[in-house]
C-alpha positions in Angstrom: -16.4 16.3 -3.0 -12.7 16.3 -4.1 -12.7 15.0 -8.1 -11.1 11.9 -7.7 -7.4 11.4 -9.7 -8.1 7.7 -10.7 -11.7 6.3 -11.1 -12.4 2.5 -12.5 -15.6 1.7 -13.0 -17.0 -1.9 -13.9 -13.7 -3.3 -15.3 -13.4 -6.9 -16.2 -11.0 -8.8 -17.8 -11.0 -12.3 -19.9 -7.9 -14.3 -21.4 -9.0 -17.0 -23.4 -12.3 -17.6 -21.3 -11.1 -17.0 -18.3 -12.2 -14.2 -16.1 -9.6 -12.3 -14.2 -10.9 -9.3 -13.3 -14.8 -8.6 -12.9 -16.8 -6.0 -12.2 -13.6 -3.5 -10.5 -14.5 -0.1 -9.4 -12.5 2.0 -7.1 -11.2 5.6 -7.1 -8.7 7.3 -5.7 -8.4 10.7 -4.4 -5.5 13.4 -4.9 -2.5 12.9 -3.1 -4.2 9.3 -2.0 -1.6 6.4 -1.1 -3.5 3.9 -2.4 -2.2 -0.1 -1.4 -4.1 -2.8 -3.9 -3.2 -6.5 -2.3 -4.8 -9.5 -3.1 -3.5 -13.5 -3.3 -1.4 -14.4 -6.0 -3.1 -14.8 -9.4 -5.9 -12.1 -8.1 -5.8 -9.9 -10.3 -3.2 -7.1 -9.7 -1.1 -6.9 -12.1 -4.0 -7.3 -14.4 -5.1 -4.0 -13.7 -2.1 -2.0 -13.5 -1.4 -3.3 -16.8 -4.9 -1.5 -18.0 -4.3 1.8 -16.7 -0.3 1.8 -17.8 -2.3 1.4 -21.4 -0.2 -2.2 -22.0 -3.7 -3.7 -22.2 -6.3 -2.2 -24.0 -8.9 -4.3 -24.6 -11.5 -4.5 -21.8 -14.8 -3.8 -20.3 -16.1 -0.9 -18.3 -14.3 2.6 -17.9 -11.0 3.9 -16.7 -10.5 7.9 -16.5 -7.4 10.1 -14.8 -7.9 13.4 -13.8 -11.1 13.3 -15.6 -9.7 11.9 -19.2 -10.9 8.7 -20.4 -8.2 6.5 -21.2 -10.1 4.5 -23.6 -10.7 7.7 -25.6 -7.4 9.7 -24.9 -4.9 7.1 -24.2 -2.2 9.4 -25.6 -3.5 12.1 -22.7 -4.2 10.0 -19.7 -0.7 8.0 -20.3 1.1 11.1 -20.0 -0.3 11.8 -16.3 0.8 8.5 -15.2 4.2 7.2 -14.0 4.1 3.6 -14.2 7.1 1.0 -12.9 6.1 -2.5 -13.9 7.1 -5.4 -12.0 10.0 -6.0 -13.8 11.9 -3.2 -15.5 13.6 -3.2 -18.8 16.5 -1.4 -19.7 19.4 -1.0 -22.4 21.9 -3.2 -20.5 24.8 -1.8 -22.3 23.7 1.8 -21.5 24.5 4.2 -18.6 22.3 5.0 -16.0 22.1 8.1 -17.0 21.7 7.8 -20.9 18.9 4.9 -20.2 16.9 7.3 -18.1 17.0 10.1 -20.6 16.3 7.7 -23.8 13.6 6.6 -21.9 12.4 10.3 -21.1 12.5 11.4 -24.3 10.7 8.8 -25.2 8.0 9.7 -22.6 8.1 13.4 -24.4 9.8 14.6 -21.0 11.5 17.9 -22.2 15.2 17.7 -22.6 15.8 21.1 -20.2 13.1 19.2 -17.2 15.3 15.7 -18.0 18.4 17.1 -17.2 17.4 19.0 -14.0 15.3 16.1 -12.9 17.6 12.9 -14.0 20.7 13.9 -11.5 17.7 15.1 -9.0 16.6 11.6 -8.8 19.4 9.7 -9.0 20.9 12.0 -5.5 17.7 11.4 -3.8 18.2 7.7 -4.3 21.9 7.4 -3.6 22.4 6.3 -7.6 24.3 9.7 -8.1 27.9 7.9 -8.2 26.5 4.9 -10.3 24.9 7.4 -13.3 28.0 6.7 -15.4 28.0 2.5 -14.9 26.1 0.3 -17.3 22.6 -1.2 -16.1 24.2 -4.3 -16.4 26.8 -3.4 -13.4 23.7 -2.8 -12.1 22.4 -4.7 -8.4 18.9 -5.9 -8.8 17.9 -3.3 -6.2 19.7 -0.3 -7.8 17.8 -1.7 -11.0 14.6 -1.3 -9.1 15.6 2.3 -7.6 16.3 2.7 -11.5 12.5 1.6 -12.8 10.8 4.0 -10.3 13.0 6.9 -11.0 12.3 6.6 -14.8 8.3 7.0 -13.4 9.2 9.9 -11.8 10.8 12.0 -14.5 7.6 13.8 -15.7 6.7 14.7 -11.8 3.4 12.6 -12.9 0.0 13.2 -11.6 -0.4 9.4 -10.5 2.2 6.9 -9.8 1.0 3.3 -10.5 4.4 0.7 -9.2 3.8 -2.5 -9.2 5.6 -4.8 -6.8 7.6 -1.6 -5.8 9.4 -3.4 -2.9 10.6 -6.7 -4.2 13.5 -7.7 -3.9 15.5 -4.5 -2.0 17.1 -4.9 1.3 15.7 -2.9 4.2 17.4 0.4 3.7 16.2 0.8 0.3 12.9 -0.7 1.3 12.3 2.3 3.6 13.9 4.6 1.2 11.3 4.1 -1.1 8.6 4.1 1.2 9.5 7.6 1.6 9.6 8.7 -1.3 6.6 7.4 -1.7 5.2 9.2 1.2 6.6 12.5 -0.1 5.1 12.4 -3.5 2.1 11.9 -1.5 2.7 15.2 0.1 3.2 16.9 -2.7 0.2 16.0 -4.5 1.1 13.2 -6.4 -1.8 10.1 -6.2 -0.2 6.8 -5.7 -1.4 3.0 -6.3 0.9 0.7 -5.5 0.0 -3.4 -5.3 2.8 -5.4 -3.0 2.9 -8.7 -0.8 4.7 -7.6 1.7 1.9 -6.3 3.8 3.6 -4.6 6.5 5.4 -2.1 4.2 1.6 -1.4 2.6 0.8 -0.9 6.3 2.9 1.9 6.8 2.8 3.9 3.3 -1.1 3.2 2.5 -3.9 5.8 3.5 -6.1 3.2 2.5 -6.1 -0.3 1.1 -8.5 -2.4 -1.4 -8.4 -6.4 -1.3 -8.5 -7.7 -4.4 -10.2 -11.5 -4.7 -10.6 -13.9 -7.7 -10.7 -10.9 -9.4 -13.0 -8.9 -7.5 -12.4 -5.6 -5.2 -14.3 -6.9 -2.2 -13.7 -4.4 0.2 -11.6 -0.9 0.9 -10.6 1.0 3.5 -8.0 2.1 6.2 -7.2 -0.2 8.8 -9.9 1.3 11.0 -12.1 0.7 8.6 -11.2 -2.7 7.9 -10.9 -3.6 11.0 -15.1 -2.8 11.8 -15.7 -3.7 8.7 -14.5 -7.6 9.8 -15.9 -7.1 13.4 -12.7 -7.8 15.0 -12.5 -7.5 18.7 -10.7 -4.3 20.2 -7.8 -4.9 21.7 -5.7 -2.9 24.2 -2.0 -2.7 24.5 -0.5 -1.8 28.0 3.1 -1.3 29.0 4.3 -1.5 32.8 7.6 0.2 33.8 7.2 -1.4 36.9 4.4 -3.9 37.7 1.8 -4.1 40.7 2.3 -6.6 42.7 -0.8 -8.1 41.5 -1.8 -7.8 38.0 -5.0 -10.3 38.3 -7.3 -6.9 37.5 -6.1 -7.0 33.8 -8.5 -10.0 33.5 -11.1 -8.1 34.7 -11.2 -6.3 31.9 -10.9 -8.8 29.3 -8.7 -11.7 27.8 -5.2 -10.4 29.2 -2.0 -11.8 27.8 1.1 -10.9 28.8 3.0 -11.2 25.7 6.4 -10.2 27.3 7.1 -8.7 30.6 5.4 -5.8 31.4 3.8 -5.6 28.0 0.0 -6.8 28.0 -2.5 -7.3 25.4 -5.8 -6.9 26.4 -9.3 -8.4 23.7 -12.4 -6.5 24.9 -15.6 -8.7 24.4 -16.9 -7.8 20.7 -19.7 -5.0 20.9 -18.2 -2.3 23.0 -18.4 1.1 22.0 -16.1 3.8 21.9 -17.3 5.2 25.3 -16.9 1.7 26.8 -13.3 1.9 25.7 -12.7 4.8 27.3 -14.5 4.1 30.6 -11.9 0.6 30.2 -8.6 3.1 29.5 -9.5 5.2 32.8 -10.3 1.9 35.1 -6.9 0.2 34.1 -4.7 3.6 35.0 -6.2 3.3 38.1 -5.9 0.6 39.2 -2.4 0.2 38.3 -1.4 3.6 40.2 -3.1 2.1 43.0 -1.0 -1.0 43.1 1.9 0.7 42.9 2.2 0.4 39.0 3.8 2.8 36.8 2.5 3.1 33.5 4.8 3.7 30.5 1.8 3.5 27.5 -1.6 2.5 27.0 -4.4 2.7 24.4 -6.2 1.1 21.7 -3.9 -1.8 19.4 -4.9 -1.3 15.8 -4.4 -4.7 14.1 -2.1 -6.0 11.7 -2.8 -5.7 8.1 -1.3 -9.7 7.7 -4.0 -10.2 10.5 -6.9 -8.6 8.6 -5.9 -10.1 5.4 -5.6 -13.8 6.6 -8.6 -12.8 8.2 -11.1 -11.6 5.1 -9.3 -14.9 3.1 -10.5 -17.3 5.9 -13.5 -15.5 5.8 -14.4 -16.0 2.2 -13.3 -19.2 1.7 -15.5 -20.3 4.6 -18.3 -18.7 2.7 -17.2 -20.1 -0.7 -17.3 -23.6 1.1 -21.0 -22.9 2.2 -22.1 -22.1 -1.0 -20.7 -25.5 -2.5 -22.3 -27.3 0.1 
């Protein structure tokens, strides 16, 4: 098995009585995109906050790339890039100076700083603003700002909190790819955000955090049996049989605009029922005269299997104070 980059093992948490995070254990593979979510107040922060090394005290273990950051804080913080949820700068420096105070401060090199600051700055269009001061600064080129200064020492794992807040959608997807190419190159990423559908599309995997508590991981696949959701199948006519009354046959059919169906299979069927469904549908819509422009399996929304696991356990939470 691949040595996981991040590894938590029974971490908990308590301010002033209160326990925030109990019991957390998760790891993350290399080059894993990693998406933590959870309700407000869960948790998250919390433990993003432990392995950045901004809270020390705590229970259970935390190791990167095999160092224990309990023992070697100084070595385990220097294979982490970490944006907090809100970045703080020098207002009255430049962009450029702010990012290479706070690379030196890092220990980045001085030669690796000034090949990698302009780098960075060109890959997220901040090239013309290096000379400004962060206080000319949008909130959104601020937050392009925080994740380059994670960057700078090409870390082995890239913790961000709240990456995404705030930024319109361009820079939205901008980072999302960035994200997606430190992936590729081998960098491990763990990233926490409330907007679920960008965690959708950058996560390989995602763990729900609860009261804190990591009750479940996985991809959406995973999630999705995990929850016992119903398949569903999405079908798109470019032209439509006269007679579409055998898409009921099949299971609950909605037509959610024209020509676009979505079909709920009765819970239980197997992969090889699935299929058997796939092949019966084609057919019979070439036989009515239908022309089919896509068909296949719908994964779910990652809102839909979050409200889902929330309605889930506070049903269960209300049976147990019953």
């Amino acid at each position: 098995m691949t040595t996981p980059v991040l590894e938590l093992r029974g971490v908990s948490k308590t301010f002033y009585g209160q326990r925030v995070l109990s019991d957390v254990s998760f790891s993350i593979a290399p080059g894993e995109v990693f998406g933590y979510i959870g309700p407000n107040g869960a948790g998250k922060s919390t433990t993003l906050k432990i392995l950045a090394g901004l809270i020390t005290q705590y229970d259970g273990s935390v190791t990167i790339a095999g160092t224990d950051v309990k023992r070697e804080p100084a070595r385990a913080h220097a294979l982490i890039g970490f944006m907090p949820q809100s970045c703080g700068f020098h207002a009255w420096r430049t962009v450029e100076s702010a990012l290479d105070l706070l690379g030196d401060l890092s220990g980045v090199p001085a030669d690796l700083r000034k090949r990698r600051i302009p780098e960075l700055l060109e890959r997220f269009h901040l090239l013309d603003a290096r000379t400004k001061k962060v206080k000319d600064l949008s909130g959104g080129m601020t937050q392009k700002l925080g994740l380059i200064q994670a960057l700078l020492h090409e870390p082995r794992l890239l913790v961000l909190d709240e990456p995404l807040e705030g930024l319109d959608p361009p820079s939205r997807q901008l980072l999302k790819d960035v994200i997606r190419e430190r992936s590729n190159a081998g960098t491990t990423v763990l990233f926490s955000s409330h907007i679920l559908s960008d965690v959708e599309h950058v996560a390989d995997r995602v763990g729900i955090l609860n009261h804190g508590v990591v009750a479940t991981s996985g991809s959406i696949r995973d999630l999705t049996r995990m929850f016992d959701l119903p398949t569903e199948l999405e079908l798109e006519l470019s032209t439509a049989p006269a007679d579409t009354a055998y898409l009921a046959q099949a299971g609950a059919a909605i037509e959610k605009r024209p020509g676009h169906w979505r079909i709920t299979l009765p819970k239980g069927v197997d992969v090889a029922a699935v299929d058997a469904t796939i092949h019966r549908l084609v057919e019979a819509t070439l036989a009515g005269g239908g022309r089919l422009r896509r068909i296949g399996v719908a994964e779910p929304a990652l809102d839909d299997l979050f409200a889902h696991y929330i309605l889930d356990t506070n049903r269960a939470g209300a049976g147990r104070g019953n």
